[in-house]
N, C-alpha and C positions, 0 to 999 in steps of 0.2 A: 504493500500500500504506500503510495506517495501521503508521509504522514506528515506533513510540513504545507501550509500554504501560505506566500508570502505577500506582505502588505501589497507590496510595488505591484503585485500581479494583479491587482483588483483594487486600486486606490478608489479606480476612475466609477467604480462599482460604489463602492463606500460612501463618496463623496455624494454621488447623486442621490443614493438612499437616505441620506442625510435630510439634503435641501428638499429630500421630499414633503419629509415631514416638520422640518423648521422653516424655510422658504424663506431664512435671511431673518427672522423676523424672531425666532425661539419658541420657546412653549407658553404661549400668555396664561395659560391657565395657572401655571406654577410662579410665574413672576410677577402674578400682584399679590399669591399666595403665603410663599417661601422668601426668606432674606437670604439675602448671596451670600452672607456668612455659615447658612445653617452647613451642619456637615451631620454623615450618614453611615450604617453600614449597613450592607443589603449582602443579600445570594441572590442565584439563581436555581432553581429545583427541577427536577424533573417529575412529571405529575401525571408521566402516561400511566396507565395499570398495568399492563404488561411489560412496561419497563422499554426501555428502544437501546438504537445504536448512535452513540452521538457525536455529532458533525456540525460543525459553524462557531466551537468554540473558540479559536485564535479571531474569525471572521467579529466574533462582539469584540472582543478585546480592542482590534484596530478599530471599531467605533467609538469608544471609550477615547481610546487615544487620541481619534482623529477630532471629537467633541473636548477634550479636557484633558491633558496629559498630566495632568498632577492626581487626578482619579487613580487610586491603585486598585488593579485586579488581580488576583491571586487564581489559578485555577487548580482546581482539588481531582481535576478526571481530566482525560485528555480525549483527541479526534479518534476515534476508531473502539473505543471502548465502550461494553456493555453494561447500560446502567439498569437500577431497580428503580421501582416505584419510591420515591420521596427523596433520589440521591441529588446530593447539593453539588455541582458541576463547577462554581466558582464560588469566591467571593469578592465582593466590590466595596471600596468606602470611600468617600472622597465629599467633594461638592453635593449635598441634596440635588440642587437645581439643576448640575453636569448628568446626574444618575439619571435625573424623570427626562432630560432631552434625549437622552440614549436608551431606555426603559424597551420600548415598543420594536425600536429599530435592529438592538441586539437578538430581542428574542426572536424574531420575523427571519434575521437569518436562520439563530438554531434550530427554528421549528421545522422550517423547511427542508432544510440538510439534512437533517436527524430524519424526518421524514424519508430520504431518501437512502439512507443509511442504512435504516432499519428494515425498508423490506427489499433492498438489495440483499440483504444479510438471508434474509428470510431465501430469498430467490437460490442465493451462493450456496446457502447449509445441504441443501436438496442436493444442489447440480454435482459439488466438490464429493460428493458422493462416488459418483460416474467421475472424475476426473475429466468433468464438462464446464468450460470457465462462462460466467453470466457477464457479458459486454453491454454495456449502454449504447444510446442512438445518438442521431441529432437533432430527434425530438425531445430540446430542450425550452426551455423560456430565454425570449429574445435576451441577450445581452445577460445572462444566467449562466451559461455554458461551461463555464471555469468551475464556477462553484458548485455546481451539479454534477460534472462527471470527477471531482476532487471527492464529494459526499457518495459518490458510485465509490470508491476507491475507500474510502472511512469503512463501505459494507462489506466489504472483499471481493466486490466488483473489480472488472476490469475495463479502461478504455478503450472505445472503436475508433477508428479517426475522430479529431479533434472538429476538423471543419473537411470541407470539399478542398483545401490544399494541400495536405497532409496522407491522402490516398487514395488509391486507384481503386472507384468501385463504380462496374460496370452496370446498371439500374436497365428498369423495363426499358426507358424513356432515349435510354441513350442508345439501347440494340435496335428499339425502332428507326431513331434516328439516323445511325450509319447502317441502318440493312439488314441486322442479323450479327449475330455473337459473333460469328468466325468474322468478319467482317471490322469489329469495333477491336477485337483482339489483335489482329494483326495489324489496323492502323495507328495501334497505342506501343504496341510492344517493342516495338524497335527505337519509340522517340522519349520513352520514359528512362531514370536512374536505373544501374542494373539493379539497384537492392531494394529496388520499390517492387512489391508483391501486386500481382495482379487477381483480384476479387472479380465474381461474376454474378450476378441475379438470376436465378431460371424459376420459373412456374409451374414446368413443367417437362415431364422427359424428353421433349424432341431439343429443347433447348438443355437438358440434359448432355445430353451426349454430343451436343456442338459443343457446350464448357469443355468435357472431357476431352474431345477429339484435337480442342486447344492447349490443352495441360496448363489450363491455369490454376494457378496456386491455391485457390481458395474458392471454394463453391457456397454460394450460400442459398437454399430451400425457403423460398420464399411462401406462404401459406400454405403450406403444403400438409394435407391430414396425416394422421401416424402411419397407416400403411404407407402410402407415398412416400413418408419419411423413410421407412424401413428398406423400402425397395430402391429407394435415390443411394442411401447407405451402402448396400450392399452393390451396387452396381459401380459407385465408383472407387470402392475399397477392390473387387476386383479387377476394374481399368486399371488403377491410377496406385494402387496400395496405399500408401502413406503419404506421397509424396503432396499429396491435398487437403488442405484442411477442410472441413466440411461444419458451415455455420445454418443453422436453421433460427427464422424470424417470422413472427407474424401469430398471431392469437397464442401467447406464451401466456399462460397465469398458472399460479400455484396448485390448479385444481387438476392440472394436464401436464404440468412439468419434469414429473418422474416418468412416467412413461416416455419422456421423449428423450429424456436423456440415455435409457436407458439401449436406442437406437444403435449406439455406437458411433455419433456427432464430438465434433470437439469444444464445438462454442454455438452459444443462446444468447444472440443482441434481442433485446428486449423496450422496446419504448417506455412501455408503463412504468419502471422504476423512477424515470424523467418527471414525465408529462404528468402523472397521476399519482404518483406519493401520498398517501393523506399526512399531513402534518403531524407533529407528535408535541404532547400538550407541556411545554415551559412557562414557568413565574418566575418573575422578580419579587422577592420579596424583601424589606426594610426588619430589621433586627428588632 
């Protein structure tokens, strides 16, 4: 796990979350409330029932700092570690009125992350079974992407390409586009890096065995129901042996995902870990 993320990588994140919720202006409810002298000491808790995996805690910290660096926070848990119901994640004391401008904005990270964290976790515990890795997408939230496949990474997830420049992956839209797999494979393959892997999308076995007949590196089963999975498996373990890695995507939930691992696949990209997370329930609380 990339257990480290860092300010600089996500300032421009921070910052704007900020002026979301102060817009220049601060929290007027607490400053005609609160004297800028008062001082505080607060946690944060975890209040899921089930307990989650949590993610976004260095992410509050650099809000804290980016709001008031004389605020000290102490963290008691770290990214990637499994918490219980009631467990205190940090603590904070500094300015009252620093703490309630940061209050909303730090948890809104954690919830999210952790959200994402946690049933990545969920997703990973199954798959790591089969020595089957669970990949996120890039169905992420606009301008979220860092921090979302960082919190894939907190759950034991693993990253798919970052963005569209970072890897060669061959989609319905672009075999329509140049004609047919053999076609977009051999107009890519000789103009890309040699250590760039080549990914291909198929639907279906006639586009099956165009991947195959290409030796491309990585095949990935696009909707495909369990038989289809089983017989994609088997067909190109017999072509291609090893030399393929074989990714299956598309209607993954928890409810279907041991049987599909259980195929003989190597990797599960999965959207909903992104897109659909529910949130996982954090307080601030004041001592």
């Amino acid at each position: 796990m990339k257990n480290k993320i860092y300010k600089n990588e996500i300032l421009n994140i921070i910052r704007a979350a900020i002026d979301e919720d102060l817009d220049g202006y601060g929290d007027i409810t607490s400053k005609y409330l609160i004297s800028p002298d008062d001082k505080t000491s607060s946690y944060i808790i975890c209040k899921e029932k089930n307990g989650a995996v949590l993610s976004g805690l260095d992410v509050a910290g650099y809000v804290l700092e980016e709001i008031d660096s004389s605020v000290k926070f102490k963290k008691l848990k770290y990214d990637g570690q499994k918490l219980n119901n009631m467990d205190k994640i940090c603590t904070i004391s500094g300015s009252t009125l620093s703490v309630l401008k940061a209050e909303r904005t730090c948890l809104n990270f954690i919830q999210h992350m952790s959200g994402i964290a946690t049933i990545t976790n969920k997703f990973s515990a199954i798959a790591s079974q089969y020595n089957v890795k669970i990949a996120d997408t890039r169905k992420t939230k606009p301008t979220l992407r860092k921090l979302e496949k960082y919190a894939v990474a907190c759950g034991g997830g693993y990253n798919h390409r970052f963005g569209l420049f970072d890897g060669i992956l061959i989609k319905d839209n672009h075999i329509a586009a140049a004609g047919g797999i053999e076609k977009a494979v051999n107009k890519i393959k000789y103009k890309i890096p040699h250590n760039l892997k080549i990914e291909v999308e198929v639907k279906n076995f006639i586009e099956l065995k165009e991947a195959i007949d290409c030796r491309v590196d990585i095949i990935m089963l696009d909707n495909m129901d369990l038989k289809q999975i089983k017989e994609a498996v088997q067909t190109v373990k017999e072509k291609m042996g090893n030399s393929c890695l074989i990714e299956v995507s598309g209607n993954i939930n928890l409810g279907n995902l041991e049987d599909i691992c259980k195929t003989g696949i190597d990797l599960i990209s999965v959207g909903y870990i992104t897109h659909s997370a529910p949130a996982i329930d954090f307080s601030l609380e004041f001592e």
